[in-house]
N, C-alpha and C positions, 0 to 999 in steps of 0.2 A: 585487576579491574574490579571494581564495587557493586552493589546492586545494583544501581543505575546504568554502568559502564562509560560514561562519557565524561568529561572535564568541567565542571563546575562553567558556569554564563559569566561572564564581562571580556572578552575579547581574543585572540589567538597570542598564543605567544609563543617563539620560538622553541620551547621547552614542551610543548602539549604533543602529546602523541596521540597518532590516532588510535580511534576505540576499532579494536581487534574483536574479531567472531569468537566466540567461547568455544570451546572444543565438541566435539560432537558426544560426545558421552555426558556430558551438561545440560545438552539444549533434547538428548534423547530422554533426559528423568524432568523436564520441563514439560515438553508436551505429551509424557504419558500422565503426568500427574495434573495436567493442564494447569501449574502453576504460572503464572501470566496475571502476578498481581505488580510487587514489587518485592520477592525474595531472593535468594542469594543468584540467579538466573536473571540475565538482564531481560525482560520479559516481552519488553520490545522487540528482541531479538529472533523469540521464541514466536511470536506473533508472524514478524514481515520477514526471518532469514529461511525459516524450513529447514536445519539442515539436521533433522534428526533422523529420516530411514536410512536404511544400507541403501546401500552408493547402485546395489543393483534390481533396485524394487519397482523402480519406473517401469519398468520395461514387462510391468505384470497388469491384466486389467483390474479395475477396480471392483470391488467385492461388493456387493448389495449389499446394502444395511437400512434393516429399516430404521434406524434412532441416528442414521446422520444427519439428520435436520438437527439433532440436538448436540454435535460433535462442533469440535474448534473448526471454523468457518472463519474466513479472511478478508474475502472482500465479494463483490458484488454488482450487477449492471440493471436496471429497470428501462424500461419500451413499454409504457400504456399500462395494461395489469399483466406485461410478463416480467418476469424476475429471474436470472440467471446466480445462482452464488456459489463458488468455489472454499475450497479448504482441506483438510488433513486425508492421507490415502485416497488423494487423487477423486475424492468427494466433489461430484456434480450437481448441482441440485436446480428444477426449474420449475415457477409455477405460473401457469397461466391464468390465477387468480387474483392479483395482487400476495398472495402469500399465503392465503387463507388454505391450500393445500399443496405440495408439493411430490413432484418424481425424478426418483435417482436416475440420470443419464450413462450412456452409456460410454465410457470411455477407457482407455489405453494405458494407464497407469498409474500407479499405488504412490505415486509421488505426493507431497502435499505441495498443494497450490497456491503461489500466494497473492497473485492479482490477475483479476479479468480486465479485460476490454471489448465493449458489444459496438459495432460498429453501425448497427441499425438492429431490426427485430429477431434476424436472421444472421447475420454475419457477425462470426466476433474469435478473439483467443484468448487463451490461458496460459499464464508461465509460471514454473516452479524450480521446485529442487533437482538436480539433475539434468539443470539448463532445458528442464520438458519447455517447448513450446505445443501448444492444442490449438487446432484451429474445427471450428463452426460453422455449415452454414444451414444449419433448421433451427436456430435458436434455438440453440444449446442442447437439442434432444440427443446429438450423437457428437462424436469427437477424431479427430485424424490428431495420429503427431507428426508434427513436421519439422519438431529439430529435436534431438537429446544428445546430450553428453556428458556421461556420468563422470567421466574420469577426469572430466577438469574440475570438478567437484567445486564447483560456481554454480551458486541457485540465483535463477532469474528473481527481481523483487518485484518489479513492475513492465507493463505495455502496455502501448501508446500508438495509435494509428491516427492518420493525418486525414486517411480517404479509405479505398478500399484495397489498396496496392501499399499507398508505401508507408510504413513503420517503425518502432524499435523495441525492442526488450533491454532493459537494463539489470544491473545485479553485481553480487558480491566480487571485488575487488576490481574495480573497474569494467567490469563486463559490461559490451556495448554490441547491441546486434542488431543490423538493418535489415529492413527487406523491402525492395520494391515490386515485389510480384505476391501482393495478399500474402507471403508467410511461405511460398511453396519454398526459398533458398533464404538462407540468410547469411551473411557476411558480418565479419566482427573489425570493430576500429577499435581507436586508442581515441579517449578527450583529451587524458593529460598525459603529462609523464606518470603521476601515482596512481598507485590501486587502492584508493578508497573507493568503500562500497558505494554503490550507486541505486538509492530506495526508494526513490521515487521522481517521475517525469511530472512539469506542471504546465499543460500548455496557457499559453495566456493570450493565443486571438494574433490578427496578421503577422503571422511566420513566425510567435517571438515563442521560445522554451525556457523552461527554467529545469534544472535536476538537482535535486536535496539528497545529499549525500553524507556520510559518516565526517568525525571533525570538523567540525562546521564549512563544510567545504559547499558552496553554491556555483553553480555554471549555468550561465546566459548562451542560446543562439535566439538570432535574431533574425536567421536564414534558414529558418523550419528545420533546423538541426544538423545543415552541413556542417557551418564550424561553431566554437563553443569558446565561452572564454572565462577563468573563473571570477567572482564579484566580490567584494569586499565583504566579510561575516561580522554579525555582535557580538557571535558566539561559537563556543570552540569543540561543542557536543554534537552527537550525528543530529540531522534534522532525517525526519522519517516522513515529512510529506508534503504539501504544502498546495493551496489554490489559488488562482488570480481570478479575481473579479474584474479585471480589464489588462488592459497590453502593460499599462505602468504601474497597477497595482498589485501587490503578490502579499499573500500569507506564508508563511514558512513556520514549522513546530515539530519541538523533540522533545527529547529525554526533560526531565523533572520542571514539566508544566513550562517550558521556554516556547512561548508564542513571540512570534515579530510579523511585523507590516514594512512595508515597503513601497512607495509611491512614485519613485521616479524607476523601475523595473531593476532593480536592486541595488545599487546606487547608495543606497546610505538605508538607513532599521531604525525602528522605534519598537520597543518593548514596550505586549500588550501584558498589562499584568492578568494572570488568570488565577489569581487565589489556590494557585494546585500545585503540588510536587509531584504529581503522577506524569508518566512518559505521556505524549499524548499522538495519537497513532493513524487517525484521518481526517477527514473536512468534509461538508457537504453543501451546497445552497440550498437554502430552503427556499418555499413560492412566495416567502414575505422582503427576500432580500437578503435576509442576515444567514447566517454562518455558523452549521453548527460543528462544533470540534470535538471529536471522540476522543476516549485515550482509557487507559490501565487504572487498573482499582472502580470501573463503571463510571468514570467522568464524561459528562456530557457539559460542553459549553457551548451558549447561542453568545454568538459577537454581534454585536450591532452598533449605527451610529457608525457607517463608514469606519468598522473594524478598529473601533474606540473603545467601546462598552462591551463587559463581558459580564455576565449572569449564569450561575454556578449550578447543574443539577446532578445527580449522581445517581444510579443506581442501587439502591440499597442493598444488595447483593455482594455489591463491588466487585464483577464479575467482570475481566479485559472484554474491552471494547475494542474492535478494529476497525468496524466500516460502518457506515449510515445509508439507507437510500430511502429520500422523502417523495413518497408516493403521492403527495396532495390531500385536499381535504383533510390535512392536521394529520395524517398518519407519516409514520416514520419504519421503515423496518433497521433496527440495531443487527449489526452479527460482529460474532465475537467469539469467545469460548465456550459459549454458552450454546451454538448454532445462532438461531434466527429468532429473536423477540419482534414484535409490536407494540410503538408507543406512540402516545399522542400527546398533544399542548407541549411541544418544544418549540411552535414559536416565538 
């Protein structure tokens, strides 16, 4: 596998294998060096797989630090000016300012974590490496676990709640986990026959889901996630995230700057040119409409013009980027490897 790790864009073809996890001695000299540009470490990997601590480090609290604000951070949730964000040993971070200050929470374990979901001010979870699922309900000041399992050695990538009861976590090699009781049990299915990774849930509005997954593998339910069925791809590289602006409209985007749109709910793609070869790693709405897309090397792209028009800005740093969350009033908080920046005029 190359720096990138996935199959070059124009279509699937029988011969394309999917892009396989690097070994854990790889992705462990990635995020101590927080390399997470584009070197010999698919960086993307290193970003949304987590699969660098021992297998038995979950199950230890996380250690006070005070310079995790400025530690590899993954993703993120905003309610008004509170702000919850997750990231490496099990790093909790919450501020009731918009950002302007923040405090370490307390929780359960040294895992890194690589996506939240806040369900309102109060209620929300976290999943990570060692299949940790975390649940919340003071908005985010403390933490329960309520799933782990090291020994499948399957890190959750993403979760996704519908309500306040029923949900899912997804993750590497097909891992699929339901719950309908708020997270207290959870139960694991099959979507397909393969274990390709599964990195991100996209819901898109009456009942419909989308999951972006490794090899250009895409799956539609359209029954709030009982059944799933896979969609036809442009391309044959993991997609790592993706957003809908409506039930028939989806963004979908991976490895080396592959953005695509989608109008009739997956159905057929048109390739958004993005001027970039960087992996490109999340999506955000801004309060103007448009669409900003994050990604590796500090790329930041606003899509505009109904997901037509793309406008280039970048981090001079070029510091990976994983998450966005636009707070109004032209502010934006970035997190990435960097912990947590503030920026403004991205729209």
């Amino acid at each position: 596998m190359d720096g990138c790790g996935g199959v070059p864009s124009g279509g699937r073809s029988a011969a394309a294998a999917p892009v396989r996890t690097p070994s854990r001695r790889r992705l462990l000299k990635a995020v101590a060096r927080r390399s997470l540009r584009s070197g010999t470490v698919p960086a993307a990997l290193a970003l949304l797989l987590g699969l660098a601590a021992p297998a038995d480090i979950g199950a230890e609290e996380a250690v006070d630090a005070p310079l995790a604000i400025e530690s590899l951070l993954l993703d993120g949730a905003a309610f008004g000016s509170r702000v919850v964000v997750v990231g490496d040993r099990g790093h909790i971070l919450v501020s009731a300012d918009r950002g302007a200050s923040w405090e370490q929470a307390r929780v359960p374990t040294r895992a890194l974590l690589t996506a939240l979901h806040m369900h309102d001010e109060r209620l929300g979870w976290a999943v990570g490496h060692d299949a940790v699922i975390l649940r919340t309900e003071d908005g985010g000041a403390t933490w329960a676990m309520v799933h782990r399992a090291p020994e499948e050695e399957r890190p959750l990538l993403d979760v996704w709640f519908r309500d306040a009861r029923g949900g899912f976590a997804v993750g590497a090699y097909g891992y699929f986990l339901v719950t309908e009781d708020g997270g207290a049990t959870w139960t694991s299915r099959a979507i397909s026959e393969d274990d390709f990774h599964l990195n991100a849930v996209v819901p898109a509005g009456e009942g419909r889901l989308f999951l972006a997954a490794e090899a250009g593998m895409v799956y539609r339910s359209d029954d709030g996630g009982g059944s799933w069925r896979e969609l036809p791809s442009p391309y044959a590289g993991s997609w790592f995230g993706g957003l809908a602006p409506g039930a028939d409209r989806v963004l979908l985007f991976g490895l080396r700057g592959n953005l695509f749109r989608s109008e009739d709910a997956g159905e057929s793609w048109t390739r958004i040119e993005t001027g970039t070869n960087a992996t490109l790693t999340g999506a955000a709405r801004l309060p103007s409409g448009a669409v900003l897309v994050t990604g590796l090397e500090g790329a930041l792209l606003t899509v505009r013009d109904g997901e037509r028009s793309v406008s280039w800005r970048g981090l001079p740093t070029r510091e990976g980027i994983s998450a966005a969350l636009p707070l109004g009033e032209g502010e934006t908080l970035l997190i990435g490897e960097f912990g947590v920046r503030s920026v403004s005029g991205l729209e």
